[in-house]
C-alpha positions in Angstrom: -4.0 -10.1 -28.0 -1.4 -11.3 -30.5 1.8 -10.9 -29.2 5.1 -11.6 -31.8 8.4 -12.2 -29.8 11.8 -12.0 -31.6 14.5 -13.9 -30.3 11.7 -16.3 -29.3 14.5 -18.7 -28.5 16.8 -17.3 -26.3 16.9 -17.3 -22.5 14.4 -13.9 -21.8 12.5 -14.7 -25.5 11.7 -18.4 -24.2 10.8 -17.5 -20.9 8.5 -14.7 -22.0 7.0 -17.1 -24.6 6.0 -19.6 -22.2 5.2 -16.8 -19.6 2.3 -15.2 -22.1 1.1 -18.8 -23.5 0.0 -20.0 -20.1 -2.1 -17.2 -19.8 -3.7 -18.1 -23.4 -2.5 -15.3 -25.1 -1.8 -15.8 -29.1 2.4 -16.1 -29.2 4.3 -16.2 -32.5 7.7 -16.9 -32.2 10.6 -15.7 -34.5 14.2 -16.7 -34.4 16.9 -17.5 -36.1 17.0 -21.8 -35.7 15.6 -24.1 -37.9 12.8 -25.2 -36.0 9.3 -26.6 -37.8 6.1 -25.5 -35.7 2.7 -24.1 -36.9 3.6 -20.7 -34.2 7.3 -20.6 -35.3 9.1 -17.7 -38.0 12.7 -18.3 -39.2 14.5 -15.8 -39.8 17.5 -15.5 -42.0 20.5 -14.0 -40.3 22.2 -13.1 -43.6 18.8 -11.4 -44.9 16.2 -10.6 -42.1 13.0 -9.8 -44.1 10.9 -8.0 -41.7 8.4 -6.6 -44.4 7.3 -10.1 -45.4 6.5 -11.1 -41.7 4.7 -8.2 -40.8 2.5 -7.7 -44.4 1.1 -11.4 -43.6 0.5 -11.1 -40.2 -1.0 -9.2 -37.5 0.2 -8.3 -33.7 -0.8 -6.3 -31.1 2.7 -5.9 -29.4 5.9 -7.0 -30.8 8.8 -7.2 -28.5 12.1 -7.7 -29.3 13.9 -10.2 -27.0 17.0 -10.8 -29.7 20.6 -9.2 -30.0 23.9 -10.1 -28.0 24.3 -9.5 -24.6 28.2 -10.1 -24.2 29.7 -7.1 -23.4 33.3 -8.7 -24.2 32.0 -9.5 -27.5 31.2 -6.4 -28.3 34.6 -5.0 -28.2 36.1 -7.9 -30.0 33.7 -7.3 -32.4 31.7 -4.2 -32.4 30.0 -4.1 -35.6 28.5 -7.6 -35.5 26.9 -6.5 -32.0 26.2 -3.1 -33.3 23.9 -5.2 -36.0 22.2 -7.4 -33.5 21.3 -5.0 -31.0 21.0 -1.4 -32.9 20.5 -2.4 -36.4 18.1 -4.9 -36.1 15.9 -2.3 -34.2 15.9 0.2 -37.0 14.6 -2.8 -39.3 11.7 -3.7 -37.2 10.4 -0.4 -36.5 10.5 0.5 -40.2 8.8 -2.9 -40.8 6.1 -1.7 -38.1 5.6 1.9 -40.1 5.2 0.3 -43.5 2.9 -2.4 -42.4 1.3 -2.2 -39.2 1.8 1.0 -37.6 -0.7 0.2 -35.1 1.4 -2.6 -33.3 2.9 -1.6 -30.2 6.7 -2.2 -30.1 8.8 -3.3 -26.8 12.8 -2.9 -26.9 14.7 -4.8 -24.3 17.4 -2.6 -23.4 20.0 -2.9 -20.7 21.1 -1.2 -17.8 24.6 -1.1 -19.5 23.3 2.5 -20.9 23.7 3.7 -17.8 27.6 3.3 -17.9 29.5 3.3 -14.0 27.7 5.4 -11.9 28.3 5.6 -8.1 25.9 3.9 -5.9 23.1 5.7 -6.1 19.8 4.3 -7.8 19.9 5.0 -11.3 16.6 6.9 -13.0 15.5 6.8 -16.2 16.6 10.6 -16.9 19.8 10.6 -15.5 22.0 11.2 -18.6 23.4 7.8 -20.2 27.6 7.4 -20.7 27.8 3.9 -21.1 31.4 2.5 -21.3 31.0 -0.8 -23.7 30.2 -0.7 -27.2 27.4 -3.1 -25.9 26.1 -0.3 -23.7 26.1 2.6 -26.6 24.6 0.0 -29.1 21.6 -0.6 -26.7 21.1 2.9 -26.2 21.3 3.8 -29.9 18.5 1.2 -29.8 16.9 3.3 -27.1 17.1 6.5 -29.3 15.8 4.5 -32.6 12.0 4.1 -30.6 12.2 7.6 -29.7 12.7 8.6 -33.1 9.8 6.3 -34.7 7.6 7.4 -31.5 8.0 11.5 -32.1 8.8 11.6 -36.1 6.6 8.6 -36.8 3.5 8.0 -34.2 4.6 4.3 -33.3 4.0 3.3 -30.0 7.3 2.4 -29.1 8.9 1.8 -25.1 12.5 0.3 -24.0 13.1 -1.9 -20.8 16.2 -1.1 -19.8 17.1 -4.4 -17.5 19.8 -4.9 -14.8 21.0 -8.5 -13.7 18.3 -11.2 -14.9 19.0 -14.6 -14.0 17.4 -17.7 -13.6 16.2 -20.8 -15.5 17.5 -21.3 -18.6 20.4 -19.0 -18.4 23.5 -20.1 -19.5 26.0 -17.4 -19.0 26.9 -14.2 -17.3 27.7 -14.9 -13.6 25.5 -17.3 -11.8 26.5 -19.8 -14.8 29.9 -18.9 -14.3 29.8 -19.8 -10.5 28.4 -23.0 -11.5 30.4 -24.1 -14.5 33.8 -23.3 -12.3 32.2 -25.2 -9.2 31.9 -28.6 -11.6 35.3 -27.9 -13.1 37.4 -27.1 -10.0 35.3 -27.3 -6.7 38.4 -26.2 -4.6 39.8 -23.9 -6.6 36.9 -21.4 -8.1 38.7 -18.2 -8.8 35.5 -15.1 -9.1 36.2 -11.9 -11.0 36.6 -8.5 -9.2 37.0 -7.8 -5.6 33.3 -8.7 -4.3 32.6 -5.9 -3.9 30.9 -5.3 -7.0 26.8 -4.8 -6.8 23.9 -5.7 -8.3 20.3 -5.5 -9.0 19.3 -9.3 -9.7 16.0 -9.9 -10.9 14.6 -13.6 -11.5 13.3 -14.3 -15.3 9.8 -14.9 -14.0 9.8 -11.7 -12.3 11.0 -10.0 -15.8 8.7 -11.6 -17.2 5.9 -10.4 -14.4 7.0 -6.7 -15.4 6.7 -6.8 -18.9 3.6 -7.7 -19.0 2.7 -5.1 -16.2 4.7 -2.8 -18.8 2.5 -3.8 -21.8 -0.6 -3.5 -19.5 -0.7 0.2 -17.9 2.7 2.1 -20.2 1.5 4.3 -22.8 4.2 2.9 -24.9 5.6 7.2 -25.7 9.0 6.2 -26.9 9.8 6.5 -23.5 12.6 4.2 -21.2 11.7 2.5 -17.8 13.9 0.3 -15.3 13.1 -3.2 -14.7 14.8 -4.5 -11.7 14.2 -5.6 -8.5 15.4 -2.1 -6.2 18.0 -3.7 -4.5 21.2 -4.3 -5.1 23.3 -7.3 -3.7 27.4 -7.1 -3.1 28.7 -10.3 -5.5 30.3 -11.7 -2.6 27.1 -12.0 -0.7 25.3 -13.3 -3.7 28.3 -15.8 -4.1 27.8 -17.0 -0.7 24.1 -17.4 -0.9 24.8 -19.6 -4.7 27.5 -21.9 -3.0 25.5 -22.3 -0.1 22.8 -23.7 -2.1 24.6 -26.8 -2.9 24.8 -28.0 1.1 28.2 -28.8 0.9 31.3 -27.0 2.5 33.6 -28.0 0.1 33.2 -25.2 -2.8 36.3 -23.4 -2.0 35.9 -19.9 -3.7 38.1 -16.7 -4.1 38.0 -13.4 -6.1 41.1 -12.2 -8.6 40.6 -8.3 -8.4 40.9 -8.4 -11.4 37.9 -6.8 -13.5 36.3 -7.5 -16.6 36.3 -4.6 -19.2 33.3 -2.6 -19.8 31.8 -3.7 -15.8 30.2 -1.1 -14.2 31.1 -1.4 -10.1 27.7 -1.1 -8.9 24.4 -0.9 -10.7 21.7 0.1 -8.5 17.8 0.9 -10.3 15.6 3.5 -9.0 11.9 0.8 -10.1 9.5 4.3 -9.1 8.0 4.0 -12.1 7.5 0.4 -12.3 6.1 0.2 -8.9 3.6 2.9 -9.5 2.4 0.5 -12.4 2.2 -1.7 -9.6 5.2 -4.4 -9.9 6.4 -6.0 -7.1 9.3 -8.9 -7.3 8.0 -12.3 -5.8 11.2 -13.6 -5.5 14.3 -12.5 -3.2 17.4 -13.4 -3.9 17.8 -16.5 -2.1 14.4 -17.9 -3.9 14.9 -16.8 -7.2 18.6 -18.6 -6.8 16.8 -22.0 -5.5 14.6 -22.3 -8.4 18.1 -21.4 -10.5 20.1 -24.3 -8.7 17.5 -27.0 -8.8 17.4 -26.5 -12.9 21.1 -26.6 -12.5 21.3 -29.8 -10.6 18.8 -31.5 -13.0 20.5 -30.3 -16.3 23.9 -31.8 -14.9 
């Protein structure tokens, strides 16, 4: 199996890269950095040329691992994220049909499609309404494979994740905790009320169900939920992050004060992905471990 991964540099791409080459499969990687290796295709931001990579090469399964995932961002600027994460979708697939139409194609979406639900797990068919241009872009993304699965026979499927963290990961809110611990220790001021909840998943445990995905899916233009199927308050998750560091003295408090374009609570329904047969291997309390001793060694 060939396997091309876009965005082979980012947090998910780089963990999925090294997930797949230690179990010997053939990885080509494809990003935007300069970067000089034998496995390695640089893309140009200001003219992607998808046709050229895919007419001199050959994949089984190319997933797309690239795009922003700043939902801020993407209402300070919603056309540039609306490129990364919708447009550069349409280009691959159309790439695919002109060149290799037998190559399987995996989207990472988000959970962000969803919009703000109420507590209850989310499922795949529940209608989307997301509330960030971030969300609508990734679910325009979502309705792009449908289109090239019914109108053009590509085997296309979209991951909609919920909160992945883990090594490597620098943003969103474990990061966040961290970077305002080194800062200001006694004084770390946490978004929202606490309240909030999540479905937290660990990055080898993403990368665990992808593969699973790739395995047993039938790749119909179809969406599935990766997550873990259970949700965590943030102020419980908080706890178990500052607790980590064996120390009393991370003094930590939350403004009430949301960010725009946060759902409350995002809670999967993972029925389909269990009946493929995923299940996590990492709680939260784990999965945060591994996360704090990369930490501590980056400092």
């Amino acid at each position: 199996m060939s396997i091309l991964i876009i965005g082979s540099e980012g947090f998910i791409g780089s963990n999925l890269v090294n997930y797949f080459k230690a179990q010997n499969k053939k990885v080509i990687c494809a990003d935007i950095k300069a970067i000089q290796r034998n496995d390695y295709y640089q893309i140009n931001p200001a003219d992607p040329n998808y046709d050229e990579l895919f007419s001199h090469h050959n994949f089984s399964i190319c997933i797309n691992a690239s795009g922003s995932a700043n939902v801020k961002f993407s209402f300070e600027q919603p056309k540039l994220d609306f490129d990364s994460n919708t447009l550069i979708v349409f280009k691959l697939l159309n790439a695919i049909k002109n060149h290799q139409p037998n190559c399987k194609f995996l989207n990472l979406s988000s959970a962000a499609v969803y919009g703000n639900f109420s507590s209850e797990p989310l499922e795949e068919n529940i209608h989307c309404n997301p509330v960030s241009p971030y969300g609508f872009h990734k679910w325009y993304a979502e309705l792009i494979c449908k289109e090239y699965h019914v109108l053009f026979n590509l085997k296309t499927i979209s991951v909609r994740l919920f909160s992945v963290y883990g090594e490597g990961q620098e943003k969103l809110l474990f990061w966040d905790m961290w970077q305002k611990y080194v800062a200001n220790k006694n004084n770390i001021e946490l978004f929202g009320s606490g309240n909030e909840a999540r479905d937290f998943l660990h990055i080898e445990d993403v990368a665990k169900a992808i593969d699973i995905v790739i395995t047993k899916e039938n790749f119909n233009g179809a969406a599935i939920n990766i997550a873990s199927g259970n949700i965590t308050p943030i102020k419980e998750a908080a706890s178990i992050f500052y607790s980590l560091l064996h120390t009393q003295d991370a003094q930590y408090s939350f403004t009430h004060h949301a960010k725009k374009g946060d759902p409350d609570i995002l809670a999967a329904d993972i029925s389909k992905l269990k009946q493929l047969g995923f299940t996590p291997t990492f709680n939260l309390q784990e999965g945060l471990s591994k996360y704090m001793q990369w930490l501590q060694e980056k400092k």
